[in-house]
N, C-alpha and C positions, 0 to 999 in steps of 0.2 A: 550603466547608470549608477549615480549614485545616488543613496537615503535621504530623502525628501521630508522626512515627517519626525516631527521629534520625540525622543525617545519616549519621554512620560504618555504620549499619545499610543505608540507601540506597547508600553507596558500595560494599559487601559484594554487595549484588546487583547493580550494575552490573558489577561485577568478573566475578562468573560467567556472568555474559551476553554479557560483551564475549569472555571467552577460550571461551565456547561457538560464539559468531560465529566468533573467529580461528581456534579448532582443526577448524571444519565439524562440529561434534558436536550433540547434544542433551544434556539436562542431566535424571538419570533421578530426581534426588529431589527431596523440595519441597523450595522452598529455608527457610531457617531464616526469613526475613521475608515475609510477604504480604500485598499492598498492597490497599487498600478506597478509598483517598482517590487522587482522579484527580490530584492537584497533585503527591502523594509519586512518583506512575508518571513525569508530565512530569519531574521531577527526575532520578528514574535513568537516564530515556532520557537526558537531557543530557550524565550523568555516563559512560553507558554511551560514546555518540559522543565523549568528549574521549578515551576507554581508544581506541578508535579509531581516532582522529586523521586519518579519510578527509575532503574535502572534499564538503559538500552541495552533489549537483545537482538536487536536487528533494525532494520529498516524495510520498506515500503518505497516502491516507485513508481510511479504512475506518467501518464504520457510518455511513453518508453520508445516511441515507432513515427515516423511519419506522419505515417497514416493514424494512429491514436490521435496525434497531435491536432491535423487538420480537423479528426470528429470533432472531437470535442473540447478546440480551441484554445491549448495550450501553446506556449512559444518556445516549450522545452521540457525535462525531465519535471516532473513535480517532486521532490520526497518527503520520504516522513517518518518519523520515528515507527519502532515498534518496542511496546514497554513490555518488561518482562511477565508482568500480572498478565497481559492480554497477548503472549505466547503462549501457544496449546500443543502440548508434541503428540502424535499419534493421530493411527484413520479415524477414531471415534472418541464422541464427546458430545456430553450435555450441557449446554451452554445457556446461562440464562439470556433471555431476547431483553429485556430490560437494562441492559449493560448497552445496547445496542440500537436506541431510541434511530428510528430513521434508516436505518444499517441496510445493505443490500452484502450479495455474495460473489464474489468472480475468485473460479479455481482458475491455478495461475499453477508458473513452473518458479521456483526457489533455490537456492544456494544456499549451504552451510559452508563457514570458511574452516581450513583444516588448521590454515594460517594464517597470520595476520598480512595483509596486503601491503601495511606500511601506509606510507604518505606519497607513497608515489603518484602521480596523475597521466602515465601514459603506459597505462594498463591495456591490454590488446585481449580477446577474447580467447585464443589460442593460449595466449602467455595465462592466463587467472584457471584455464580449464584444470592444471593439475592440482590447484590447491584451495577447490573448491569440490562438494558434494553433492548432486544434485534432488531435488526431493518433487512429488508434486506436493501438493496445496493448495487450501483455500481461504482467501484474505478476505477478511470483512472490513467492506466501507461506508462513511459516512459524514456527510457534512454537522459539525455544531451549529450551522445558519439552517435556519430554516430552507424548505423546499420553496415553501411563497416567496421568498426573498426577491426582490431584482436579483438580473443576472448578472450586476455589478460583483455579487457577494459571491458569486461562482468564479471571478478572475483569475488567473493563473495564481498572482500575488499572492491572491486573497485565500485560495485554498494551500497552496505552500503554507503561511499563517495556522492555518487550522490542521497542522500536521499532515499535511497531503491528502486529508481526508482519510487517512487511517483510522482504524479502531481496534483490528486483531488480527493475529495469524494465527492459521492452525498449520503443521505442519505434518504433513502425509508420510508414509513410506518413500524412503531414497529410494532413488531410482538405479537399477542396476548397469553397471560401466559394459554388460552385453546387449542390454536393449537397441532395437534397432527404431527409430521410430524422429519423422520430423519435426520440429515441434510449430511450423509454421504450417502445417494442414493435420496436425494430429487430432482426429475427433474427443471431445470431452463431452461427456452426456451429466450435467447436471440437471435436479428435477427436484420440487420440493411435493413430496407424500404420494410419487408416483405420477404425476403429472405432468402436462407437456416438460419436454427437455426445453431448457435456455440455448436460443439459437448459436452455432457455434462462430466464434471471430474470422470473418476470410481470413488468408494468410496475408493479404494486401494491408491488413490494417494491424495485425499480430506482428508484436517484438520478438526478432529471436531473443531466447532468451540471453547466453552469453554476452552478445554485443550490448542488450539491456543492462547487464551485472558491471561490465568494464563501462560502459558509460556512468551507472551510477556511481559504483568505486570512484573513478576519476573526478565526479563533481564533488562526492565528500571529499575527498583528498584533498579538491581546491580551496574547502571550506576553512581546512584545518583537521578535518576527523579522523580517527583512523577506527578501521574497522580492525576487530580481534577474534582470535580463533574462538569459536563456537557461537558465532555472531550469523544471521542468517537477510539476505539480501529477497527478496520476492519483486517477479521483472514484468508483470503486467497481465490481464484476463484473456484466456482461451472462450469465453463466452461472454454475450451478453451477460447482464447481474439478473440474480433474482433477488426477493426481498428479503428482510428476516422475520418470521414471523412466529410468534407466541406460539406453542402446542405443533408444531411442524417439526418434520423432519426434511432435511436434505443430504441428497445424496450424488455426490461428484464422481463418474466413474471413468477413467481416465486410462478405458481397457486392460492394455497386458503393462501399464505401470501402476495399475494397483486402484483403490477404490477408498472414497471417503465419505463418514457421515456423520452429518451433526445433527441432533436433537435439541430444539429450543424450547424449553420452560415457559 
């Protein structure tokens, strides 16, 4: 399909999104445009990151599986930036909850590039395995539309637009090239201040992760983007989310690959 709405209307909603981002708020009415076409969403996101002006150090994917897609009603990959301020490297970390109005958690599995992938777009999971690192992690998300919104504002479009609903990455211990373990029934016991664990993702609805990374690679490629060495790709949630919440601690343990915890202010 092609863009349906014109540009000054797209840059309108970039605009409230980016000072919804800058101010830590939500944004409590629909906004006066709402996007149906996936190419108009890519555009605002772009337009939203120049209001910005943070430097990408990775990306964010969401709806990465089938089965992600049929939950929760996307028509394909969602992505989205990830800005260098709201990259966090290591298990642990105090992170203020105010940066993060709305924000929920899903530990996921990650990619750091060793190389640059280039612009190619018939990237294959086997072919990307050698020149990629892999890490766990835990990605924080969040819509800048409010939760009361219609579900119009949740659209596939409409959340591409809003950066895939990203907000941050933390970045865990790499995961060692002898672990043995699969990542589509691999248990993850997230829990915040010791209470119940976040149910874990059947494998039916879990991305693996590689064929998530070469599917994303391949749609920035199509974009025009290229991803660069020290650049880090995150391919979808081993668990339900849980919230983020003021004075908590959460703790993603993600057995014999290693264990994460964040503390929010």
């Amino acid at each position: 399909m092609t863009a349906t709405i014109a540009t000054d209307a797209l840059e309108q909603l970039a605009d409230r999104l980016a000072e919804a981002w800058m101010n830590h708020r939500t944004i409590d009415t629909v906004p006066p445009v709402l996007l149906t076409d996936r190419q108009d969403g890519y555009r605002v996101q772009d337009f939203m990151a120049r209001r910005l002006g943070g430097t990408v150090a990775g990306w964010k994917a969401g709806a990465t599986s089938d089965g992600m897609r049929r939950r929760d009603g996307h028509d394909g990959i969602v992505p989205g930036r990830v800005f260098a301020d709201r990259l966090y490297l290591g298990a642990e970390h105090r992170l203020d909850a105010a940066l993060f109005p709305g924000g929920h958690l899903e530990p996921e599995f990650a990619f750091r590039f060793l190389e640059s992938p280039g612009l190619r777009t018939d990237w294959t999971p086997a072919a990307l395995a050698p020149i990629v690192a892999p890490h766990i992690a835990v990605e924080i998300i969040g819509s800048r539309l409010d939760a009361d919104l219609p579900a119009t504002c949740r659209a596939t479009a409409m959340t591409i637009a809003d950066n895939g609903n990203g907000f941050a990455l933390v970045i865990g211990p790499e995961i060692s090239p002898d672990a043995r373990y699969d990542p589509l029934d691999h248990a993850v016991d997230m829990r915040i201040d010791g209470g119940p664990p976040a149910p874990n993702v059947p494998p039916g609805i879990r991305a693996q992760p590689l064929a998530a990374l070469a599917d994303t690679v391949n749609l920035l490629a199509a974009r025009g983007i290229t991803l660069e060495a020290g650049q880090y790709i995150t391919t979808g949630s081993a668990t339900d989310t849980l919230p983020v919440l003021g004075g908590s601690t959460v703790n993603a343990d993600f057995g014999i690959l290693g264990c994460m915890r964040l503390t929010f202010a």
